[in-house]
C-alpha positions, 0 to 999 in steps of 0.5 A, a space after each residue: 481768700 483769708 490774706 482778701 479777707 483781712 485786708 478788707 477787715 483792715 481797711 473797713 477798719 480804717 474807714 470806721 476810725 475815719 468816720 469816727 474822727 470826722 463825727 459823722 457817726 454821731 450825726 443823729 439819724 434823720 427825723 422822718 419827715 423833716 428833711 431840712 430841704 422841706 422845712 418851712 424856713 424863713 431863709 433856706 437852709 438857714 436856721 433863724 432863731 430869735 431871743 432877747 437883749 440882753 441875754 441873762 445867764 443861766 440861759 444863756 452864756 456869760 461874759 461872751 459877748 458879740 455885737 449887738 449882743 449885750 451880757 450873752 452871746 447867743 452864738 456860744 452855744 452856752 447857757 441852757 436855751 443856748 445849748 438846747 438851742 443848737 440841740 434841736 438844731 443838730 436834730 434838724 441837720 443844721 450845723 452851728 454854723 447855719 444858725 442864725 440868732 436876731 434881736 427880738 424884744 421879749 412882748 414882741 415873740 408872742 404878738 400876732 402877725 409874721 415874725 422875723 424868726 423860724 422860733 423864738 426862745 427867751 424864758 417864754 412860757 405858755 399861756 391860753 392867751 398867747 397861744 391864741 396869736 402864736 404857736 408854742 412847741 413842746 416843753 424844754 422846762 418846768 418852770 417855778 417862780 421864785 421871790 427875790 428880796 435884799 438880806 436884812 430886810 422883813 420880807 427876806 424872813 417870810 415863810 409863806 404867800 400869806 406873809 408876802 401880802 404887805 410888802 410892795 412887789 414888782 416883775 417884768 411887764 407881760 411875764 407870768 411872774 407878774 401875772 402869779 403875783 397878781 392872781 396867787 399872791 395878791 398883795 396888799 400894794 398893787 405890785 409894779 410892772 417894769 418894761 424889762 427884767 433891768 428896771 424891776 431889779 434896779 427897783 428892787 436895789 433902790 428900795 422902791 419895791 420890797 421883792 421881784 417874782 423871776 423865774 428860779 434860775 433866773 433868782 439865782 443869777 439876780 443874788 449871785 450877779 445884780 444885787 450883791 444883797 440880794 436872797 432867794 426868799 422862796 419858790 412857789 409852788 405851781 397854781 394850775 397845772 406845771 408852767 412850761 417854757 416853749 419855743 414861739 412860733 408864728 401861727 399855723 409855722 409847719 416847722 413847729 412839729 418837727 421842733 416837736 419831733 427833735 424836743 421829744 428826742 432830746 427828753 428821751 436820750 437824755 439831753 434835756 436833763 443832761 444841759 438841765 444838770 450842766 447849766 441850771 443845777 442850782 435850780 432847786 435848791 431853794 425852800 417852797 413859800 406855802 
């Protein structure tokens, strides 16, 4: 009995180191009620996600990129929308390889009508008005937006909303970084609003406006990457209540709340913060403009 006993010790060994190798013990356990075969998918057993072009890091990964995809290649599972992407993905049971990423412009996501994505991610955040044509989930981040100028010039020694009232101010069109210019810093100048985040920072590198308004780690790429002058002004701080990225889904989408389901997971064990710490360590280091 003791030499059976050993050997089956031996052999449920064995299947442990198997399991291991294989990863299968750090499969995640299943989301109760959302079995994938029962999610409500735009293409079965399929994971299609939808994010802009191109694709800037800190959100997504640099330098790799894959046709048609310019800057970032959605797929490598680099930069913070990537990974927790594909996160939220390993909680549903989709591997990477089920993961499908198609090319929607930033206005579009949050029109009404259907959409050709399951859910949608490209540093949307969630308005009132928005989510009364489309779904948002759960936060994946705290947003604060950030002011970018060029070194040497007046408004890279403001200190503060109010010393930003004379200079001449742009964004992207349709953003909330827009809409905070307009609604807290109210320029003098009526600020300018560009189709794309591109147009607003060659704006800014051809003198035609003094600042662009981004998200912060968005800032950090900008002066790291496009505007070899380019500096960090500030941050702001949050005006009515904390702003928040979500993923897009069409109205009334089931999907949505397992998305939840697998977003509150990923906060609760540590991986938000974990990527939050991998791709967007930077965001913070930068001074608050009161």
């Amino acid at each position: 009995m003791r030499t059976a006993f050993f050997g089956l010790a031996l052999t449920t060994f064995a299947l442990a180191l198997t399991a291991s190798a294989t990863g299968s013990p750090s499969t995640p356990a299943a989301i109760p009620g959302c079995a994938k075969a029962g999610l409500n998918l735009l293409n079965e057993g399929q994971l299609t996600l939808g994010t802009d072009n191109p694709a800037f890091p800190p959100w997504w990964g640099g330098g790799e990129t894959r046709k048609p995809w310019k800057i970032s290649n959605p797929y490598s599972g680099k930069g913070y929308e990537s990974a927790v992407a594909y996160a939220v993905a390993g909680q549903l049971g989709f591997s990477k390889g089920q993961v499908e990423w198609t090319h929607v412009p930033f206005a579009q996501s949050y029109r009404p009508g259907d959409k050709k994505f399951d859910f949608y991610m490209a540093q949307v955040s969630y308005t009132p008005a928005r989510d009364k044509v489309v779904d948002f989930s759960n936060a994946y981040y705290f947003v604060n937006q950030a002011l970018v100028g060029r070194e040497g010039t007046p408004i890279a020694s403001a200190k503060s909303i109010a010393a930003l009232k004379p200079y001449r101010l742009g964004a992207q069109l349709g953003t909330t970084s827009y809409q905070y210019i307009v609604d807290h810093i109210r320029p003098d100048e009526r600020p300018l609003a560009y189709r794309s985040n591109d147009l607003a920072v060659q704006a800014l590198k051809n003198g035609r406006i003094d600042g662009i308004v981004v998200d912060l780690p968005t800032a950090f790429f900008v002066t790291a990457v496009q505007v070899e002058d380019g500096v960090i002004v500030g941050q702001f701080p949050n005006r009515g209540g904390r702003e928040r990225f979500g993923m897009v889904f069409e109205q009334g989408n089931p999907l949505r709340r397992c998305v939840n389901k697998a977003l509150n997971r990923l906060w609760a064990n540590g991986t938000i913060k974990r990527l939050q710490q991998t791709w967007l360590a930077k965001a913070g280091g930068a001074p608050v403009l009161g």
